[in-house]
C-alpha positions as semicolon CSV with decimal commas, in nm:
position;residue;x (nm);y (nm);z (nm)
1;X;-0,574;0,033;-3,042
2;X;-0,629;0,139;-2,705
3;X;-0,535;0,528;-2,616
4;X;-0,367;0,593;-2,304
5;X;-0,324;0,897;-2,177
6;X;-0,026;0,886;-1,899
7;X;-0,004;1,160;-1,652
8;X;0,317;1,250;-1,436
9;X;0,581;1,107;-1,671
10;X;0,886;1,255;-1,467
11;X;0,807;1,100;-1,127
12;X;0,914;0,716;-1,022
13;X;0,632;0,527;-1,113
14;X;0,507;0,719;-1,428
15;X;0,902;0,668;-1,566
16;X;0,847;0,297;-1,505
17;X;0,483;0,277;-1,659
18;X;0,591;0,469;-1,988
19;X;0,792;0,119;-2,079
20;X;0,504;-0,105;-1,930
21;X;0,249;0,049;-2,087
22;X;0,356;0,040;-2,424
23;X;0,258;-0,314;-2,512
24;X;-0,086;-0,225;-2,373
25;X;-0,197;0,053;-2,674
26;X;-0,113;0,371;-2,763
27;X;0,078;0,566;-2,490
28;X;0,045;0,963;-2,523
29;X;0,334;1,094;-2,254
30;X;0,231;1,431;-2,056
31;X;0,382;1,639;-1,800
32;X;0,451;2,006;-1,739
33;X;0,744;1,980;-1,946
34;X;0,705;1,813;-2,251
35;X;0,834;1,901;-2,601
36;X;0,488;1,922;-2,748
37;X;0,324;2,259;-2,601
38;X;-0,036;2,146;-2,670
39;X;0,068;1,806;-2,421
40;X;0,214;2,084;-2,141
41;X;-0,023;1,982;-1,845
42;X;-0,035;2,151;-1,499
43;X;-0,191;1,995;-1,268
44;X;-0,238;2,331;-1,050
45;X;-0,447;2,467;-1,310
46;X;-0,794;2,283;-1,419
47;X;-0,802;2,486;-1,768
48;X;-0,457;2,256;-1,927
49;X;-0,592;1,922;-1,739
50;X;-0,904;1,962;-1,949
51;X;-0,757;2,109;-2,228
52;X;-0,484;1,840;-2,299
53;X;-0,725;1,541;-2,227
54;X;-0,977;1,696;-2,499
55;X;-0,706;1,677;-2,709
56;X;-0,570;1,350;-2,640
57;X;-0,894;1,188;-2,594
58;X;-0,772;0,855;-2,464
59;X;-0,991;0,542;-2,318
60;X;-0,762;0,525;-2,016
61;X;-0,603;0,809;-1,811
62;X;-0,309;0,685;-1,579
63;X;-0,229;0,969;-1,297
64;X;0,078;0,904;-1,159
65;X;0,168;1,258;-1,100
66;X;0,135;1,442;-0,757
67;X;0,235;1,663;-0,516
68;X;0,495;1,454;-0,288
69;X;0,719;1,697;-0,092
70;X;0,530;1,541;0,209
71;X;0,737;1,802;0,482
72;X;0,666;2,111;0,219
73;X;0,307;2,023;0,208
74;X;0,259;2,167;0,566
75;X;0,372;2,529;0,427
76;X;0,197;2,490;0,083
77;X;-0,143;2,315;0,164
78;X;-0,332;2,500;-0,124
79;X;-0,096;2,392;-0,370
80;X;-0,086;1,992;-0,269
81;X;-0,484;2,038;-0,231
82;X;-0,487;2,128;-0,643
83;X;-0,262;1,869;-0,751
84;X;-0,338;1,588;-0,521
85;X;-0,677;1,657;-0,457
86;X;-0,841;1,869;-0,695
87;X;-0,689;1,771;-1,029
88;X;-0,801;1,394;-1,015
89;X;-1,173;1,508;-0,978
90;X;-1,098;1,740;-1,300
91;X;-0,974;1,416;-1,475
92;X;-1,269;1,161;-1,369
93;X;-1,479;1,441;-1,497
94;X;-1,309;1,441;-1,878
95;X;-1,297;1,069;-1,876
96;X;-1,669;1,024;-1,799
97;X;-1,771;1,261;-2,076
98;X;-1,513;1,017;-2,291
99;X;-1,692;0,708;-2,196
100;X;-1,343;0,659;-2,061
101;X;-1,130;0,495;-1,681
102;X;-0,936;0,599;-1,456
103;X;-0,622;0,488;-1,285
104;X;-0,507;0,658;-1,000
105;X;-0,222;0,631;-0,751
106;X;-0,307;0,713;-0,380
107;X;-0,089;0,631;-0,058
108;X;-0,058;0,458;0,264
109;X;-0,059;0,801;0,404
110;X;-0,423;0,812;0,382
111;X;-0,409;0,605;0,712
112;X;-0,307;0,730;1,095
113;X;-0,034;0,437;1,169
114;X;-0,249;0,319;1,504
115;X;-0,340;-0,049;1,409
116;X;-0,112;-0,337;1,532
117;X;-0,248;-0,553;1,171
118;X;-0,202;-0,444;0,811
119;X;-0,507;-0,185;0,653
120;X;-0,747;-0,338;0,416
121;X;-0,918;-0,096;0,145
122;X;-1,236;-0,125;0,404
123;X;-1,047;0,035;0,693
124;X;-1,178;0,433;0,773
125;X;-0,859;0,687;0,627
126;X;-0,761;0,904;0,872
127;X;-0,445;1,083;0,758
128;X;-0,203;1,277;0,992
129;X;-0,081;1,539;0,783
130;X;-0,126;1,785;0,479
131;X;-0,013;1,551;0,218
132;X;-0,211;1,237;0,330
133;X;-0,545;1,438;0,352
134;X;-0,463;1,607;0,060
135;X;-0,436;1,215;-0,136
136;X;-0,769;1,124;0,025
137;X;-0,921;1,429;-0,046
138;X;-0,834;1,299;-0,471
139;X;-0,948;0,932;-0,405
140;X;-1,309;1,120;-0,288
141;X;-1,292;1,355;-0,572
142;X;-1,250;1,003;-0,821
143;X;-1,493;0,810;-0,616
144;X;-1,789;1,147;-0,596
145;X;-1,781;1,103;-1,022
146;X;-1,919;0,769;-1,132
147;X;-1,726;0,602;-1,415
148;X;-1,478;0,323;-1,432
149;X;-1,152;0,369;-1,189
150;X;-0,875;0,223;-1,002
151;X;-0,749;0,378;-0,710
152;X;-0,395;0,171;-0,639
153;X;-0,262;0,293;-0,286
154;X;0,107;0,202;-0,278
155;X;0,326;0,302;-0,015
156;X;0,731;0,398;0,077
157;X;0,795;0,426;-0,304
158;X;1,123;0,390;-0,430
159;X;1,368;0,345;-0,710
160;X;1,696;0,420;-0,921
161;X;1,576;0,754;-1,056
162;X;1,422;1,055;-0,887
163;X;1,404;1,160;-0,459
164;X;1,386;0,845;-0,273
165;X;1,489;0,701;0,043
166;X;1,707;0,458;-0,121
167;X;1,938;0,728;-0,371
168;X;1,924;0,914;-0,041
169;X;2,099;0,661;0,207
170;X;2,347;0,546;-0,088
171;X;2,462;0,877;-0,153
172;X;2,515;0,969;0,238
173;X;2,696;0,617;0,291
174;X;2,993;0,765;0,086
175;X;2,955;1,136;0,285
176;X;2,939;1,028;0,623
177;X;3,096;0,829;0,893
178;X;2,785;0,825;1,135
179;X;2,370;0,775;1,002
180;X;2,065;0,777;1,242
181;X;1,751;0,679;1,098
182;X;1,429;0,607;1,251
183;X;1,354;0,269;1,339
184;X;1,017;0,295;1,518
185;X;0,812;0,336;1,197
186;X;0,707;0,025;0,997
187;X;0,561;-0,024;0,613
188;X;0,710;-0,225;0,272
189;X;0,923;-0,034;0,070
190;X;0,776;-0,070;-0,269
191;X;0,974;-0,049;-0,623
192;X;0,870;0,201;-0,846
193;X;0,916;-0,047;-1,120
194;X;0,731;-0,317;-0,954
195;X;0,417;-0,087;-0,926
196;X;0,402;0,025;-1,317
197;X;0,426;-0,364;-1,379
198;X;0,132;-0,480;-1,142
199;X;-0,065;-0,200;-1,332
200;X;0,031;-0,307;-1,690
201;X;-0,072;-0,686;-1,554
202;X;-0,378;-0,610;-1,413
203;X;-0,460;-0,418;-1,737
204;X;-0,374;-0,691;-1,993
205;X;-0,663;-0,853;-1,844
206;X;-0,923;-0,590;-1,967
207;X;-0,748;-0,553;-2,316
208;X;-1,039;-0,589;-2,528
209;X;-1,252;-0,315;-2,331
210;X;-1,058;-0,165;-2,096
211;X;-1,321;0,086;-1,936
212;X;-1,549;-0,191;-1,915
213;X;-1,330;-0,419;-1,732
214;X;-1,249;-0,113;-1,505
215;X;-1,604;-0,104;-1,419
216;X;-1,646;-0,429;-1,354
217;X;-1,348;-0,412;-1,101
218;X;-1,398;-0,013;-0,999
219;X;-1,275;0,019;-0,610
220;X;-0,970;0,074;-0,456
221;X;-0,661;-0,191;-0,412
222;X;-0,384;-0,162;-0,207
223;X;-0,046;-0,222;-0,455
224;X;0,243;-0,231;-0,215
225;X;0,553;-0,547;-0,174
226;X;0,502;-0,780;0,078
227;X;0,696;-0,811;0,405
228;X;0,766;-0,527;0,657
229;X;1,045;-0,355;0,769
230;X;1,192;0,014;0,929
231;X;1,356;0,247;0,788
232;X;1,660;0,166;0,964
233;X;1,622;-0,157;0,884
234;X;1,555;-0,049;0,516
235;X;1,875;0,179;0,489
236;X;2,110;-0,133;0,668
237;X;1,993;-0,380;0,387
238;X;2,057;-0,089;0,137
239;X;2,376;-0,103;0,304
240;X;2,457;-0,486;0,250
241;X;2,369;-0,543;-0,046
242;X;2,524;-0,201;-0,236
243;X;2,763;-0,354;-0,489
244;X;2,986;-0,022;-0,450
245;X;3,019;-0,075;-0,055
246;X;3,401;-0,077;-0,073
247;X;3,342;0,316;-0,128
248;X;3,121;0,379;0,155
249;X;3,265;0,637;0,413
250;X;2,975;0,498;0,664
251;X;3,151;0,330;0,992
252;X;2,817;0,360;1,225
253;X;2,472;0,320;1,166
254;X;2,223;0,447;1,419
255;X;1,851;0,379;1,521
256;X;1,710;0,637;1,682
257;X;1,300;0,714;1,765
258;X;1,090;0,981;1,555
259;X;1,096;1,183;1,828
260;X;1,484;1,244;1,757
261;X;1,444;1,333;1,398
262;X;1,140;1,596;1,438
263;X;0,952;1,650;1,124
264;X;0,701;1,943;0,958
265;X;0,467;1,678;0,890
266;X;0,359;1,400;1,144
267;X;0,415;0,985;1,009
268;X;0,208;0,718;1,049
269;X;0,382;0,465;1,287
270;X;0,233;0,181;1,098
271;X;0,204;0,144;0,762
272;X;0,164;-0,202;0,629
273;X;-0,140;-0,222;0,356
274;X;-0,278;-0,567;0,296
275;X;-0,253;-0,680;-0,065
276;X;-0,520;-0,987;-0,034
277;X;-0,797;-0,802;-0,246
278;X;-0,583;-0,738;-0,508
279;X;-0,428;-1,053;-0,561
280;X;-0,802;-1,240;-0,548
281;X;-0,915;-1,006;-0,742
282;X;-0,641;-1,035;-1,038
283;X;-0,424;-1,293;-0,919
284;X;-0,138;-1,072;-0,868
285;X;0,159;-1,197;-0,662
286;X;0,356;-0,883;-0,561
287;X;0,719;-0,931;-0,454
288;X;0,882;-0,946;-0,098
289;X;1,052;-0,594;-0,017
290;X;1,371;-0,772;0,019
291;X;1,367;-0,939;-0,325
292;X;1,306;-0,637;-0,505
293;X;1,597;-0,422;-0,348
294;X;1,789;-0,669;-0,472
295;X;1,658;-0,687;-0,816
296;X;1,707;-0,305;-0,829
297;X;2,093;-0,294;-0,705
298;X;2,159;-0,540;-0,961
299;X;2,183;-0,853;-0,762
């Protein structure tokens, strides 16, 4: 049975991929806090990344753990540089001395926001802040260490559990009367759960040798929903379609520029990833933003 080895078990998408994963192999569960002390991982500190995966010693190490606090990133740059960018290089490195892959989530941060058309995987990264350099900085580190990988950028992640831009507006609908939210910066809000089941999909192809069939795929893919929206556009569907509207305090929604809702860190305008590769390349159909909001309020 395959060993998999998932990393970041507390954030939105490794929650999801701890249920998707399961009907893939073995799924050992690690974090920096876990019951099991020898399965304590830190991604700040190489020593327990290599220590844990020694351990362990899966066929397939998932990474969906990182430093996301995109605004704090600006104040703790060495800190998001270990996590995001360091500690995936420390990984590749175990996995190639286990013969085994890599998957690895990365971000539509990577990118400055200037182009009119959606990114492909071929387009030059040129991220505007801390945490976007700091994610491109780990998709090098995976890249510089030649063994089977995935790098899966995904981008305005969301979902019922965790921080998110969705829990966020729903919980301020019922606290305020009056919302701005920027409406001049575009990208598809992806579901947490939709990304951990694209993974487990593209995986179920490679079953009987997963790090070969990595290899034989190795690259990056851009994983995000289809469609494009704002964020105010974003928070007035959340809006409509919130079965527990009748308790909303919320009488005015606002649009207002970025330049009215100044930030540490500096957004890319433009977002949108194209999501042709990946589908050619494994056939997967990923969902229109729209459909999955409404899949995840219960509609």
């Amino acid at each position: 049975m395959t060993r998999i080895l998932l990393i970041g078990i507390t954030g939105q998408v490794g929650w999801e991929l701890q249920r998707t994963l399961l009907t893939l192999g073995e799924v050992v569960s690690v974090g920096r806090e876990v019951p099991t002390p020898s399965l304590q991982m830190d991604l700040s500190q190489p020593t327990t990344i290599r220590t844990v995966i020694r351990e362990v010693r899966p066929s397939l190490i998932v990474n969906a753990a990182a430093y996301t606090a995109v605004d704090k990133a600006e104040s703790e740059p060495e800190l998001a540089m270990a996590i995001n960018g360091t500690a995936p290089g420390v990984m590749a490195e175990e996995a190639k001395l286990l013969g085994a892959g890599v998957i690895h989530y990365s971000t539509d941060y990577v990118f400055n926001g200037n182009q009119s058309k959606p990114y492909t995987e071929k387009d030059r990264p040129d991220p505007l802040n801390i945490y976007g350099k700091t994610k491109l900085a780990g998709e090098q580190a995976i890249q510089a260490i030649d063994l089977p990988h995935l790098i899966l950028r995904t981008s305005w992640v969301y979902g019922s559990r965790g921080k998110n831009f969705l829990l966020t507006m729903l919980k301020l609908a019922q606290e305020r009367e009056v919302l701005s939210v920027v409406n001049d910066q575009v990208g598809s809000p992806t579901w947490s759960r939709a990304i951990a089941e694209s993974t487990a999909q593209i995986l179920s192809q490679g079953l009987q040798d997963i790090p070969a069939f990595l290899d034989s795929n190795r690259g990056i893919y851009n994983l995000t929903s289809t469609g494009q929206t704002s964020w105010y556009e974003f928070a007035k569907a959340i809006f409509k379609l919130d079965p527990n509207s009748n308790q909303h305090k919320l009488k005015k929604l606002l649009a207002i520029p970025s330049s009215e809702y100044p930030t540490p860190a500096k957004r890319p305008a433009y977002s949108l990833l194209s999501t042709e590769k990946i589908s050619s390349q494994f056939g997967l159909v990923m969902p229109h933003w729209h459909r999955s909001l409404e899949y995840v309020l219960g509609l």
